[in-house]
N, CA, C, O and CB atoms as a CASP TS submission, in Angstrom:
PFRMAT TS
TARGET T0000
AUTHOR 0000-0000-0000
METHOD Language model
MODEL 1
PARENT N/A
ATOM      1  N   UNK     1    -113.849 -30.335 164.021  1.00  0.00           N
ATOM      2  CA  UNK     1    -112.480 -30.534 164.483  1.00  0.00           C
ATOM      3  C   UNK     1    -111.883 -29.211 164.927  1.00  0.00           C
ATOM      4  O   UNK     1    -112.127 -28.213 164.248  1.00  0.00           O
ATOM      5  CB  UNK     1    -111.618 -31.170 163.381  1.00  0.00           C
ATOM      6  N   UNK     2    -111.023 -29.106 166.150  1.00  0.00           N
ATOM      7  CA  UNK     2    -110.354 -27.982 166.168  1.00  0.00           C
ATOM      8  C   UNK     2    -109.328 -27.833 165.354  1.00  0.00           C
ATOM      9  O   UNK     2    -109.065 -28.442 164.318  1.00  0.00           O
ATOM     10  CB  UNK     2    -109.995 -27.751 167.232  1.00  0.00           C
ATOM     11  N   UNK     3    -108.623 -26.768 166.027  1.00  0.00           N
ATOM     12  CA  UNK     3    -107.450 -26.255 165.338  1.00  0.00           C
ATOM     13  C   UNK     3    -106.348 -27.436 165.118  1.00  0.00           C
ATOM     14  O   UNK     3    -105.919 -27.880 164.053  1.00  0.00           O
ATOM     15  CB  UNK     3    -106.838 -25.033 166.202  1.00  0.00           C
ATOM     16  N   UNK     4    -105.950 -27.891 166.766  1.00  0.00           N
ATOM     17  CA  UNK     4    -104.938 -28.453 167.116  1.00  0.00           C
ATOM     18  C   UNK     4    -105.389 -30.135 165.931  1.00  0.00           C
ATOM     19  O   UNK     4    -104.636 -30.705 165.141  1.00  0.00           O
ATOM     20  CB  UNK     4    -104.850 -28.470 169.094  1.00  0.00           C
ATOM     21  N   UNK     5    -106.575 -30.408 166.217  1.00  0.00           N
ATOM     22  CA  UNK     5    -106.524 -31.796 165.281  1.00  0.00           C
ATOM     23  C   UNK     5    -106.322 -31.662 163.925  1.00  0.00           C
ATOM     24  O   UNK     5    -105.593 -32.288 163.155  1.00  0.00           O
ATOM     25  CB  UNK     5    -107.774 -32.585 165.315  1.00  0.00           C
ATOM     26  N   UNK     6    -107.111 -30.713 163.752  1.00  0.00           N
ATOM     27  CA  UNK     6    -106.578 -30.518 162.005  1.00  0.00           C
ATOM     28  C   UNK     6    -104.778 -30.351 161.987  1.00  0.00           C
ATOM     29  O   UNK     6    -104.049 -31.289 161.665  1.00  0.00           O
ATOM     30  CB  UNK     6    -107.417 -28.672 161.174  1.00  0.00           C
ATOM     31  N   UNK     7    -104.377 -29.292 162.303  1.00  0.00           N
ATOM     32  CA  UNK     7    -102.855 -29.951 161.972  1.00  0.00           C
ATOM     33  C   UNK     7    -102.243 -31.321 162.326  1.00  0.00           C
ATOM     34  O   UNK     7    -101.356 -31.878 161.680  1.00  0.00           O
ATOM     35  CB  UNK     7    -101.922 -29.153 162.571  1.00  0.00           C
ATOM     36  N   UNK     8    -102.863 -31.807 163.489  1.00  0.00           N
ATOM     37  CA  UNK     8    -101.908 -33.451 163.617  1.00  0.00           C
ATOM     38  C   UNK     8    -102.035 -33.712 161.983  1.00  0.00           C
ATOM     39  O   UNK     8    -101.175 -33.749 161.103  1.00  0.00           O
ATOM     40  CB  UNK     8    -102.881 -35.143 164.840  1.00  0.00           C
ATOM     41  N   UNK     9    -103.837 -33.917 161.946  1.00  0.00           N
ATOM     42  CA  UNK     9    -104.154 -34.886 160.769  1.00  0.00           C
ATOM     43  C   UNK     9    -103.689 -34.306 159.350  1.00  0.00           C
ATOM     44  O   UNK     9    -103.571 -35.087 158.406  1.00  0.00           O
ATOM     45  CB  UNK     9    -105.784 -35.168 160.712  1.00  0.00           C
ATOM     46  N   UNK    10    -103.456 -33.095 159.212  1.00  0.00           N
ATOM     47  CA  UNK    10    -102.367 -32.544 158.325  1.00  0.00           C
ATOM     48  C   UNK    10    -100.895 -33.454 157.666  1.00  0.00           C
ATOM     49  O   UNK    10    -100.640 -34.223 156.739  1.00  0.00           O
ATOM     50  CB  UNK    10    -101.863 -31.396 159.227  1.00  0.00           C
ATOM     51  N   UNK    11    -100.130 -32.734 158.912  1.00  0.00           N
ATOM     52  CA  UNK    11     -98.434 -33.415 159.114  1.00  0.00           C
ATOM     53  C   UNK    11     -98.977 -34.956 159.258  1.00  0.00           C
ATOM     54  O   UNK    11     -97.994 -35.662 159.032  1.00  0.00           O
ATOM     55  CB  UNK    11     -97.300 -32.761 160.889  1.00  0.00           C
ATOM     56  N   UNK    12     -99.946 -35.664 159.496  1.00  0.00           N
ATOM     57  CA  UNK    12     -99.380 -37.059 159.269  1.00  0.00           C
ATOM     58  C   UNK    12     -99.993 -37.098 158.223  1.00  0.00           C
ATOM     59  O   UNK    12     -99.759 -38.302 158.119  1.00  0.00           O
ATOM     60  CB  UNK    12     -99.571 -38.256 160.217  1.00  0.00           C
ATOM     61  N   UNK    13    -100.758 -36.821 157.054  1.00  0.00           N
ATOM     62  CA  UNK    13    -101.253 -36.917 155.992  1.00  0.00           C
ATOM     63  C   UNK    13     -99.722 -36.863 154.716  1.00  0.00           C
ATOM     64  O   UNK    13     -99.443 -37.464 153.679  1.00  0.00           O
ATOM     65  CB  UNK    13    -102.466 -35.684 156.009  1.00  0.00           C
ATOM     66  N   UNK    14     -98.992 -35.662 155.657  1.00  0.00           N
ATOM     67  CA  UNK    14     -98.033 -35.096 154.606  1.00  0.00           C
ATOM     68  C   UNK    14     -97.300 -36.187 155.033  1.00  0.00           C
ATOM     69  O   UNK    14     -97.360 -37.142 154.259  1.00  0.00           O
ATOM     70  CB  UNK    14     -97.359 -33.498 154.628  1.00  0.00           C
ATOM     71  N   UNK    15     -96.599 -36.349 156.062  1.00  0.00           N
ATOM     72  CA  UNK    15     -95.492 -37.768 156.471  1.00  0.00           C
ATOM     73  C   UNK    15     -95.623 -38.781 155.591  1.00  0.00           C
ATOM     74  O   UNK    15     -94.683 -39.242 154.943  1.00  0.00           O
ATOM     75  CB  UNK    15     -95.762 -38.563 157.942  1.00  0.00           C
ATOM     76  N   UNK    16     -97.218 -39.309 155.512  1.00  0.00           N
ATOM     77  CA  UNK    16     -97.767 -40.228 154.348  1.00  0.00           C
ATOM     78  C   UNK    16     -97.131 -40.364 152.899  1.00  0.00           C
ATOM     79  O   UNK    16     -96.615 -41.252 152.221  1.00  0.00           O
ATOM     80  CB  UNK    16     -99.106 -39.783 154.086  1.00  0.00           C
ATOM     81  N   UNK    17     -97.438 -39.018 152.783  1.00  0.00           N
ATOM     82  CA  UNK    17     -96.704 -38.821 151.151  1.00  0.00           C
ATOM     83  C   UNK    17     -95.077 -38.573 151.424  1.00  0.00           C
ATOM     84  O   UNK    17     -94.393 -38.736 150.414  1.00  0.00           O
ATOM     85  CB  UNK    17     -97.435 -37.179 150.156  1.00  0.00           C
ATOM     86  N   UNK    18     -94.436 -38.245 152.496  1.00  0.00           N
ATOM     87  CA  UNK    18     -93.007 -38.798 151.808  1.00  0.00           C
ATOM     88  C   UNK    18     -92.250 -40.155 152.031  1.00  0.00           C
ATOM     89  O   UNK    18     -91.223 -40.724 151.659  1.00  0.00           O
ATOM     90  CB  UNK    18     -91.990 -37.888 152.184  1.00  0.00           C
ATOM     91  N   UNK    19     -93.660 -40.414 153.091  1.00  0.00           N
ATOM     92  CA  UNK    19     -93.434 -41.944 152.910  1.00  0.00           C
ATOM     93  C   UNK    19     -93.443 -42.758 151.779  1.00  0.00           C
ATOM     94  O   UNK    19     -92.707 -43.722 151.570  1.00  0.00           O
ATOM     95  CB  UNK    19     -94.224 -42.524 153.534  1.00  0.00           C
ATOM     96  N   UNK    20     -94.660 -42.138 150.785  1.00  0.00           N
ATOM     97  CA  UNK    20     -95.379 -43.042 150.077  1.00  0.00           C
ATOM     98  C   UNK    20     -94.518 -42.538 148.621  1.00  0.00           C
ATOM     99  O   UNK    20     -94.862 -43.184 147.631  1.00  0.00           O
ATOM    100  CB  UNK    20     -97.227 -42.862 150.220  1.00  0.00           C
ATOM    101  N   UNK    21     -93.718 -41.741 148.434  1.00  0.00           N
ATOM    102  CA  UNK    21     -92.727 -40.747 147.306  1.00  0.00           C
ATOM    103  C   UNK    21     -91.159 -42.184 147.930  1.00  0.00           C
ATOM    104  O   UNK    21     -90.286 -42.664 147.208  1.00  0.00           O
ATOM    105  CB  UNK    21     -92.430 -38.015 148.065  1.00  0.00           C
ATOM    106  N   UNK    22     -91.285 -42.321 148.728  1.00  0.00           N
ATOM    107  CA  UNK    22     -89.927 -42.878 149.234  1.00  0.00           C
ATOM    108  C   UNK    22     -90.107 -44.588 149.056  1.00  0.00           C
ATOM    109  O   UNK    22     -89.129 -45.329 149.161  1.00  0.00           O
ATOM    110  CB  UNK    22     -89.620 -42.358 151.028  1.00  0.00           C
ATOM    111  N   UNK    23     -91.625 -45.153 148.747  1.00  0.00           N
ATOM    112  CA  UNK    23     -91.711 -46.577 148.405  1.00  0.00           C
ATOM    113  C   UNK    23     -91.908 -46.726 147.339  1.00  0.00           C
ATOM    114  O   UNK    23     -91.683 -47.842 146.871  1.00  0.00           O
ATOM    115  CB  UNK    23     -92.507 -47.290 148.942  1.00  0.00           C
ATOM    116  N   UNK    24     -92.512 -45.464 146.324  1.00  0.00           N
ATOM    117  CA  UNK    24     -92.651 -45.456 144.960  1.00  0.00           C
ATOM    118  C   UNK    24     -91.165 -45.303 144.299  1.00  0.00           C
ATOM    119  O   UNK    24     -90.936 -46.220 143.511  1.00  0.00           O
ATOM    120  CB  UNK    24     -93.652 -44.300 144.562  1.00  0.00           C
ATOM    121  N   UNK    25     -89.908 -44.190 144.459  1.00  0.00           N
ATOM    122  CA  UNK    25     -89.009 -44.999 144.368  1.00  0.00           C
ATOM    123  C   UNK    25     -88.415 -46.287 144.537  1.00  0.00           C
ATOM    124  O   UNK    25     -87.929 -47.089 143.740  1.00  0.00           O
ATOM    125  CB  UNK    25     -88.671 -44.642 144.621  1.00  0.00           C
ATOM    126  N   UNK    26     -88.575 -46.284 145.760  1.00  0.00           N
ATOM    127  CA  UNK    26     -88.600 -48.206 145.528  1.00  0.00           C
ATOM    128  C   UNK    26     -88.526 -48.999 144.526  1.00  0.00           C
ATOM    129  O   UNK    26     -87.558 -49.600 144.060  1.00  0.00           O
ATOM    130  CB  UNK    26     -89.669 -48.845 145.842  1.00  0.00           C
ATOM    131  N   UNK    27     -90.260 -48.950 144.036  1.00  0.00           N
ATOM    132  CA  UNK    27     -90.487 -49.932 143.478  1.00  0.00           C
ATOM    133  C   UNK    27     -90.050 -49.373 142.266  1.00  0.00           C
ATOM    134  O   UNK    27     -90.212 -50.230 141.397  1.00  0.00           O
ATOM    135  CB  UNK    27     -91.727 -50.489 143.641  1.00  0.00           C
ATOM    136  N   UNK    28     -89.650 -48.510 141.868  1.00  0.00           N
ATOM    137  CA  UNK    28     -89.511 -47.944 140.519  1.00  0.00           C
ATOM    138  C   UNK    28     -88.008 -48.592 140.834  1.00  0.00           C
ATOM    139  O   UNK    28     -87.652 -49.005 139.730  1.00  0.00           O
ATOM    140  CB  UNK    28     -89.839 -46.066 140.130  1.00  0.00           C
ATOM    141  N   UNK    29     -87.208 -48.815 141.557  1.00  0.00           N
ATOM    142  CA  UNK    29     -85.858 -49.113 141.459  1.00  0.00           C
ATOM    143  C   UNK    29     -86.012 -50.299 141.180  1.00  0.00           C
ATOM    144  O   UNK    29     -85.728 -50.552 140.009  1.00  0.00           O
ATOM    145  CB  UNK    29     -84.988 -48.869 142.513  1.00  0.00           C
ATOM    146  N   UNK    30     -86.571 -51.695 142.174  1.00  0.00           N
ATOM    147  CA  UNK    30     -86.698 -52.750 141.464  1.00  0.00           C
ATOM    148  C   UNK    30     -87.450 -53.230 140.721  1.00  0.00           C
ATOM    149  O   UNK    30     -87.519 -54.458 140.685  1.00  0.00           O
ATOM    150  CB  UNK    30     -86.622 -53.346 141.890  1.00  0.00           C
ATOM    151  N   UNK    31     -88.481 -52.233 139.655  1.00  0.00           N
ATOM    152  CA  UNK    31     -88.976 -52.373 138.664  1.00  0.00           C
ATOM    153  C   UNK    31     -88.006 -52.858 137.799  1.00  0.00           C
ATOM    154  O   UNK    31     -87.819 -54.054 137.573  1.00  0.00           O
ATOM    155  CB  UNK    31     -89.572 -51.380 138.349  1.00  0.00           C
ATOM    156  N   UNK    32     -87.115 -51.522 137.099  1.00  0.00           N
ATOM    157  CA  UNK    32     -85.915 -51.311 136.605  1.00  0.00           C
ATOM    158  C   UNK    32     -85.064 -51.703 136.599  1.00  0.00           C
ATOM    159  O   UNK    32     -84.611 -51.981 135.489  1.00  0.00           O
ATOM    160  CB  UNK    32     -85.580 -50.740 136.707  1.00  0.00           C
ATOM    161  N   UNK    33     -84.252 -52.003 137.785  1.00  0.00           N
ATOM    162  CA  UNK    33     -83.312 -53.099 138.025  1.00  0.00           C
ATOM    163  C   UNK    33     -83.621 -54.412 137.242  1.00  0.00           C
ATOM    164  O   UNK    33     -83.018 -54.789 136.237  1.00  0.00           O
ATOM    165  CB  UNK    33     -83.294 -53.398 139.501  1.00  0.00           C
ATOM    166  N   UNK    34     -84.867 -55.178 137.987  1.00  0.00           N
ATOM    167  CA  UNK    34     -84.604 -56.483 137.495  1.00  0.00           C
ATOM    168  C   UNK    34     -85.110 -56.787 135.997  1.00  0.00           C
ATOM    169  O   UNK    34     -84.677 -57.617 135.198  1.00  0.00           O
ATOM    170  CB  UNK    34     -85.231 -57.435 138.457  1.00  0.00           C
ATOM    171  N   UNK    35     -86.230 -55.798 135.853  1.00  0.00           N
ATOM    172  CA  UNK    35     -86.838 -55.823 133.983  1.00  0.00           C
ATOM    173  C   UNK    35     -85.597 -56.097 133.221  1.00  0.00           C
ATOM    174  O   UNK    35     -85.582 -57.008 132.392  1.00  0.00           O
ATOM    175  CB  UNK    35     -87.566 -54.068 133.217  1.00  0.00           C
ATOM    176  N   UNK    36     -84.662 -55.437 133.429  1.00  0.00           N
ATOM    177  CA  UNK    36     -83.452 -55.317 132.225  1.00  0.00           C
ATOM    178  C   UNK    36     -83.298 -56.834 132.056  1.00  0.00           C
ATOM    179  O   UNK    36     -83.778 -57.203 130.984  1.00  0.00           O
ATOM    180  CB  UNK    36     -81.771 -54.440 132.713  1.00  0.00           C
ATOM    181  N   UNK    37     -82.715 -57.932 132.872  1.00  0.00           N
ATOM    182  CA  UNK    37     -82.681 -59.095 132.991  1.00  0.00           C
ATOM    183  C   UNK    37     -83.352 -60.261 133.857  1.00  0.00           C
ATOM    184  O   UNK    37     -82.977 -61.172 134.595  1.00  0.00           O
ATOM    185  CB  UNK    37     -81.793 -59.063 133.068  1.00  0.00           C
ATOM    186  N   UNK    38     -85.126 -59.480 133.125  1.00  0.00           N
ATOM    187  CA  UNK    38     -85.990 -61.270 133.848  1.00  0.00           C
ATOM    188  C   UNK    38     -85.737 -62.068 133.153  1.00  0.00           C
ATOM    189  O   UNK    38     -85.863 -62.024 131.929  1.00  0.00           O
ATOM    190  CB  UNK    38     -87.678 -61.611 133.971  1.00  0.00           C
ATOM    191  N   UNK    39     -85.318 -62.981 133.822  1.00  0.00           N
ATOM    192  CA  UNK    39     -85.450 -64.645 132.830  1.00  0.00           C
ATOM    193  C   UNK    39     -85.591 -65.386 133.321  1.00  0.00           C
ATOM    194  O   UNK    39     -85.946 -66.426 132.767  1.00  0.00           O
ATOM    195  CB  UNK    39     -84.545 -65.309 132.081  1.00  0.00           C
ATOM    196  N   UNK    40     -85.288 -65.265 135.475  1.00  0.00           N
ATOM    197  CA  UNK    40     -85.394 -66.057 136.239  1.00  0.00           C
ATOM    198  C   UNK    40     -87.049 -65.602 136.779  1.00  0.00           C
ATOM    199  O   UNK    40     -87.564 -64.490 136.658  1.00  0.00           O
ATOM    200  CB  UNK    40     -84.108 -66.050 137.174  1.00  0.00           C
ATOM    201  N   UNK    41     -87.721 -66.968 137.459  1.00  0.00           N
ATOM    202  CA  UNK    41     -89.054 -66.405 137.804  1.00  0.00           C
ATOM    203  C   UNK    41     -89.440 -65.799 138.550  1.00  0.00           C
ATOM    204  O   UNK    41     -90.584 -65.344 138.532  1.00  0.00           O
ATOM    205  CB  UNK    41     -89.726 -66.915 137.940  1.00  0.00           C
ATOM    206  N   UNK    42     -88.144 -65.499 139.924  1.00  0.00           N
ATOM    207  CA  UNK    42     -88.168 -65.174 141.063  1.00  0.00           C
ATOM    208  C   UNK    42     -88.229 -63.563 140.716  1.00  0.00           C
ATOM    209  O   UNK    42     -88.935 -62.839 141.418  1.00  0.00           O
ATOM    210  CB  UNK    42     -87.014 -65.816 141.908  1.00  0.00           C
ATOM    211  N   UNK    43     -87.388 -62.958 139.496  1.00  0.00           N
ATOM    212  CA  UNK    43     -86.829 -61.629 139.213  1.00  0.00           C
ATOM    213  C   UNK    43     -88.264 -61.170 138.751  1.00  0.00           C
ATOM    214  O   UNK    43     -88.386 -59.946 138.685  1.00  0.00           O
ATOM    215  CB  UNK    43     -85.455 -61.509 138.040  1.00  0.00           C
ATOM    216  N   UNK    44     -89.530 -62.019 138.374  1.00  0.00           N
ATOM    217  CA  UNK    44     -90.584 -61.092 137.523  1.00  0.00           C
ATOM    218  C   UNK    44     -91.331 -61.207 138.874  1.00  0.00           C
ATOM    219  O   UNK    44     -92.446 -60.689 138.811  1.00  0.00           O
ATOM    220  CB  UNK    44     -91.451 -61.704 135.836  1.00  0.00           C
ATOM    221  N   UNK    45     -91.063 -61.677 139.932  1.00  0.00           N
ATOM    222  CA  UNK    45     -91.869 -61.877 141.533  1.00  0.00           C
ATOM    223  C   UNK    45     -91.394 -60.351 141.639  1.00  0.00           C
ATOM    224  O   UNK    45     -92.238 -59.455 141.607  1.00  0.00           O
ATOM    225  CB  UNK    45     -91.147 -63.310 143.046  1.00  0.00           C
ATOM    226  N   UNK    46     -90.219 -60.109 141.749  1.00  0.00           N
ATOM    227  CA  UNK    46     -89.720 -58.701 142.232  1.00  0.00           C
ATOM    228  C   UNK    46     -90.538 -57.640 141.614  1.00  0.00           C
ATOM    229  O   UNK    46     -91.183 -56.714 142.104  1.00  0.00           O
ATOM    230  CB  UNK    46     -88.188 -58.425 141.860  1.00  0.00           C
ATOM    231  N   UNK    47     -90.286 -58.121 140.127  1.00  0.00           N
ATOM    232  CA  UNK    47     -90.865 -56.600 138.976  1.00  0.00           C
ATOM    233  C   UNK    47     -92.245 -56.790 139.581  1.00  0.00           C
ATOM    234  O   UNK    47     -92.668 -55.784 140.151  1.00  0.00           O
ATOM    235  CB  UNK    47     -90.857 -56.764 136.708  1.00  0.00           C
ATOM    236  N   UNK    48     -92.988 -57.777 139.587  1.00  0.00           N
ATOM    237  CA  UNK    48     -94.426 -57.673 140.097  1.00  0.00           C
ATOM    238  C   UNK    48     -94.284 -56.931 141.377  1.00  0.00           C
ATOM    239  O   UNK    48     -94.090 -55.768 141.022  1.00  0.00           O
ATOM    240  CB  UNK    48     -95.176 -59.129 140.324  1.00  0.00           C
ATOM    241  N   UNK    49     -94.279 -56.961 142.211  1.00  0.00           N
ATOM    242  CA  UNK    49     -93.796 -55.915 144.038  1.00  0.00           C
ATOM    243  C   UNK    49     -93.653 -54.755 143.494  1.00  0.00           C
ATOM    244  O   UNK    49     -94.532 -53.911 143.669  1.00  0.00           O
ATOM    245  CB  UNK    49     -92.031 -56.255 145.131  1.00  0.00           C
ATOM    246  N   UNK    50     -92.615 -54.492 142.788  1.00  0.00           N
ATOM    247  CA  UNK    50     -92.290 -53.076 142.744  1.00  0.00           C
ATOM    248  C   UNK    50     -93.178 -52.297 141.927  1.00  0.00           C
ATOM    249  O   UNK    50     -93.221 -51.077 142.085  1.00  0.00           O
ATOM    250  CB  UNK    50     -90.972 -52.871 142.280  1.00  0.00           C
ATOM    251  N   UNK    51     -93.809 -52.810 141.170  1.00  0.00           N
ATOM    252  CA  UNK    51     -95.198 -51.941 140.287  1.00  0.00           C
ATOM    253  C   UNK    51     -96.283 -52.101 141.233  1.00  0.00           C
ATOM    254  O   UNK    51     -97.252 -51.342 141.266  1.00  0.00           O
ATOM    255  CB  UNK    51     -95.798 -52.685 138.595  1.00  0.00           C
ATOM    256  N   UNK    52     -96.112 -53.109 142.017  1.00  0.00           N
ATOM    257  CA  UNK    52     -97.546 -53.062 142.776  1.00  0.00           C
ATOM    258  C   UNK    52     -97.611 -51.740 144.459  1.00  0.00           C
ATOM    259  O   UNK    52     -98.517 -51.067 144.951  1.00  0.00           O
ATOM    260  CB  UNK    52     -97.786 -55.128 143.400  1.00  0.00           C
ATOM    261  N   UNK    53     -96.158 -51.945 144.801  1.00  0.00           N
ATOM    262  CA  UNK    53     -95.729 -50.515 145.359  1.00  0.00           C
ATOM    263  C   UNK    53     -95.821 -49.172 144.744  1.00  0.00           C
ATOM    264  O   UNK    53     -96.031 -48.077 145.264  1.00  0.00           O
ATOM    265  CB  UNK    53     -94.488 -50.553 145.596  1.00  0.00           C
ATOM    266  N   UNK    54     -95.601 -49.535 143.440  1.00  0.00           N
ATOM    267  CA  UNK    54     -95.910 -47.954 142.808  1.00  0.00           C
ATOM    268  C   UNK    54     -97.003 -47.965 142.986  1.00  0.00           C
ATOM    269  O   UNK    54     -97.286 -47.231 143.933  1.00  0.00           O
ATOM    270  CB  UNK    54     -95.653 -47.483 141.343  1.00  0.00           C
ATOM    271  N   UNK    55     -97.866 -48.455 142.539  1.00  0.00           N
ATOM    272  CA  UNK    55     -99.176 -48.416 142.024  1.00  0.00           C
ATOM    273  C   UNK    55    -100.041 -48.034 143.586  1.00  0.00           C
ATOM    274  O   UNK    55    -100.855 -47.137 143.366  1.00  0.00           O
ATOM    275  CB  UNK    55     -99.604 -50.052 141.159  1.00  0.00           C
ATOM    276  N   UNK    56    -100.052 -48.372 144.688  1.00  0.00           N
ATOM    277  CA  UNK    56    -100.673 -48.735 145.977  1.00  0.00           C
ATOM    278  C   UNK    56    -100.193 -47.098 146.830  1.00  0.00           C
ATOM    279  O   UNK    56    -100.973 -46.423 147.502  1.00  0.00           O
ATOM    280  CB  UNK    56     -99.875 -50.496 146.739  1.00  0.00           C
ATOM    281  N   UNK    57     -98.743 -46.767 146.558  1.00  0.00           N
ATOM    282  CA  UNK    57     -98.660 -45.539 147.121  1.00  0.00           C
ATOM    283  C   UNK    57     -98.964 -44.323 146.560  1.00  0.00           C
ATOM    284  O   UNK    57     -99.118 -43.273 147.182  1.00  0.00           O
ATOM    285  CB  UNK    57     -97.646 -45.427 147.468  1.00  0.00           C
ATOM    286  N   UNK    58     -99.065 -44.512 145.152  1.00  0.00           N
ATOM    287  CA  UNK    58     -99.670 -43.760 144.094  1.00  0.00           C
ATOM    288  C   UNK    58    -101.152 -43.101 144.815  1.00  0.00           C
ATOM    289  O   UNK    58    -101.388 -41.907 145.001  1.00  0.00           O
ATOM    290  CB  UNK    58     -99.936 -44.858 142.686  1.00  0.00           C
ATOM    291  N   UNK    59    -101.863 -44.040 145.080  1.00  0.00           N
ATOM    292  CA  UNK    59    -102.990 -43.900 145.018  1.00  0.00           C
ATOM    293  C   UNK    59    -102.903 -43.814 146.985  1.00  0.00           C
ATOM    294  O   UNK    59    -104.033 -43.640 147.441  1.00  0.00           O
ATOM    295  CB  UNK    59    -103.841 -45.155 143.982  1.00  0.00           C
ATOM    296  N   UNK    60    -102.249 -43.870 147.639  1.00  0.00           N
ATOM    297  CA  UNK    60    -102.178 -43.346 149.166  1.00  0.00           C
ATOM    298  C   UNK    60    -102.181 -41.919 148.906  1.00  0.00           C
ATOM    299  O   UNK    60    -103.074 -41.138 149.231  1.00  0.00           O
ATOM    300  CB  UNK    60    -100.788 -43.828 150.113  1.00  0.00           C
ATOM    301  N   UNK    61    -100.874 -41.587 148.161  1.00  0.00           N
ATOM    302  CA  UNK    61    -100.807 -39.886 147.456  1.00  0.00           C
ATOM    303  C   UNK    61    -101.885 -39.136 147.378  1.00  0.00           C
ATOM    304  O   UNK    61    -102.177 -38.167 148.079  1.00  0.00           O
ATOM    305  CB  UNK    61    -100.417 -39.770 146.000  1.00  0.00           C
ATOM    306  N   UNK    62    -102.767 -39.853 146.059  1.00  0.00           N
ATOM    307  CA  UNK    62    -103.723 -39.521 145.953  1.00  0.00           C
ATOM    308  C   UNK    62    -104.681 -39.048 146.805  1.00  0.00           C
ATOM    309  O   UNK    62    -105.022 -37.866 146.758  1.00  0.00           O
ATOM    310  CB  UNK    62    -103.943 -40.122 145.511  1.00  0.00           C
ATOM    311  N   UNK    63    -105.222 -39.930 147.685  1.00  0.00           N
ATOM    312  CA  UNK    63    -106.268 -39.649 148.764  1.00  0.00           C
ATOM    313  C   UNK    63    -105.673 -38.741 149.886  1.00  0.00           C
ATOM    314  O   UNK    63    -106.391 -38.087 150.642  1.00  0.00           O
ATOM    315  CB  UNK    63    -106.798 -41.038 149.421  1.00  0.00           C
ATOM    316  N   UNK    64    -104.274 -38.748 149.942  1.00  0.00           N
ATOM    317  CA  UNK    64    -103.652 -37.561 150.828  1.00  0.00           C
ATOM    318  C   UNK    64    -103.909 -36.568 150.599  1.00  0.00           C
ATOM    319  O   UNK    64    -104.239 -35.796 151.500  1.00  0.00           O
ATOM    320  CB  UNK    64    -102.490 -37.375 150.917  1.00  0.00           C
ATOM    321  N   UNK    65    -103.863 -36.213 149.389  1.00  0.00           N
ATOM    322  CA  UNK    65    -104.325 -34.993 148.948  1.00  0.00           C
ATOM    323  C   UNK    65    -105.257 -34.371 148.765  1.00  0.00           C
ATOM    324  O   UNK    65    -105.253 -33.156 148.565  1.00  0.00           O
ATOM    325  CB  UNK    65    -104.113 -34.827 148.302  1.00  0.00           C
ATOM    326  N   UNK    66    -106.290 -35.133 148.800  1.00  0.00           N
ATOM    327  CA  UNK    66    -107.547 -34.975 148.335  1.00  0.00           C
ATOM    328  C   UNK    66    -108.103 -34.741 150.041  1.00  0.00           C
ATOM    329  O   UNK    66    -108.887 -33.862 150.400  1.00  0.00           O
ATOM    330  CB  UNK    66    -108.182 -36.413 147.270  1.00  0.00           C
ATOM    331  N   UNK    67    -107.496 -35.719 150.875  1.00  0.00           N
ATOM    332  CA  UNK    67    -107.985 -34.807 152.401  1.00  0.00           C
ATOM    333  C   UNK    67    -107.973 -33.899 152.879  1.00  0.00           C
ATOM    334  O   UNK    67    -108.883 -33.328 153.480  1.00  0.00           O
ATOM    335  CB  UNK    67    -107.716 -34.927 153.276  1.00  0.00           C
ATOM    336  N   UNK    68    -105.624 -33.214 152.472  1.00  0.00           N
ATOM    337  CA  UNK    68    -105.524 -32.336 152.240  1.00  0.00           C
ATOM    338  C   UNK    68    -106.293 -31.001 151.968  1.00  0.00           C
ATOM    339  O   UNK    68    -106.368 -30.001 152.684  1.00  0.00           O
ATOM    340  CB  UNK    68    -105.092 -32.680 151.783  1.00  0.00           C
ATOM    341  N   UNK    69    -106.821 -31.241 150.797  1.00  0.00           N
ATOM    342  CA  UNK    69    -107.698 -29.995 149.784  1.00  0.00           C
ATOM    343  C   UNK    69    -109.030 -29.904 150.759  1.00  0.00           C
ATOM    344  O   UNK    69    -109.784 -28.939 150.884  1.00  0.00           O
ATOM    345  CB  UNK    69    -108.237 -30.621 147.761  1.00  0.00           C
ATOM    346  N   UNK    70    -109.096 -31.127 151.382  1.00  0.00           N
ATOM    347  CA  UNK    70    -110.833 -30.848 152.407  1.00  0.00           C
ATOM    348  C   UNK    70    -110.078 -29.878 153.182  1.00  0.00           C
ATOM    349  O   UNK    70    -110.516 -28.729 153.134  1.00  0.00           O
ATOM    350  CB  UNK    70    -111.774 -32.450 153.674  1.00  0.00           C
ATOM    351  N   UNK    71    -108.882 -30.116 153.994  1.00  0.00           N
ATOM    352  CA  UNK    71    -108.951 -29.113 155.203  1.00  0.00           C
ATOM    353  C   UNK    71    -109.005 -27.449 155.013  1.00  0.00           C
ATOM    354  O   UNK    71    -109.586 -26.634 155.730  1.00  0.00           O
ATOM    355  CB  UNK    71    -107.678 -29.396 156.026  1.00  0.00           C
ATOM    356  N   UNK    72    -108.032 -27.169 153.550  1.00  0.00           N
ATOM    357  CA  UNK    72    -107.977 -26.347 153.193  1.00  0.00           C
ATOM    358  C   UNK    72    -109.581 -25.894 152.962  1.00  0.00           C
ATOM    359  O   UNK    72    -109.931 -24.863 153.537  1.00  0.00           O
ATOM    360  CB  UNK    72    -107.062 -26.467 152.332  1.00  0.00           C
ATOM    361  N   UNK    73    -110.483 -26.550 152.221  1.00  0.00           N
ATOM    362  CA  UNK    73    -111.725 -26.081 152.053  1.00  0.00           C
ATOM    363  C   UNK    73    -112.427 -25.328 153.078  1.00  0.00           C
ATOM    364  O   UNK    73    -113.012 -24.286 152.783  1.00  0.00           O
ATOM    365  CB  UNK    73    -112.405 -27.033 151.755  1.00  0.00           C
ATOM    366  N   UNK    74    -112.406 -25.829 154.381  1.00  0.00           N
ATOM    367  CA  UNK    74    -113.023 -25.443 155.710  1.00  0.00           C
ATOM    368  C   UNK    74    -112.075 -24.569 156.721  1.00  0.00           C
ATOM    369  O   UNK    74    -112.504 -24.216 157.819  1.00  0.00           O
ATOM    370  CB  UNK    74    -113.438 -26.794 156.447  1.00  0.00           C
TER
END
């Protein structure tokens, strides 16, 4: 890869993660939100989404970084 591709694939790697920092709030909001008062079935549909957003961008993070650390390697 040259120069110029390695940074695209950089900055959109990083875009990734404040994408993926900005859906993990998310789901951490309607984790929280609706846990306090599930009782309806629709509200544990929500809590389910929002852990499954944490959980999914968590691990986008993850592999961002880990591409990250390749470019730096080379």
């Amino acid at each position: 890869m040259t120069t110029p591709e390695i940074n695209k694939s950089q900055s959109k790697l990083k875009r990734n993660i404040v994408l993926s920092v900005i859906f993990i709030a998310l789901g951490i909001y309607l984790t929280t939100k609706k846990a306090n008062d599930s009782t309806d079935f629709n509200e544990t549909i929500v809590v389910g989404v929002g852990v499954l957003l944490i959980v999914v961008f968590l691990l986008v993070i993850i592999l961002s970084m880990k591409k990250l650390n390749n470019f730096k390697g080379k």
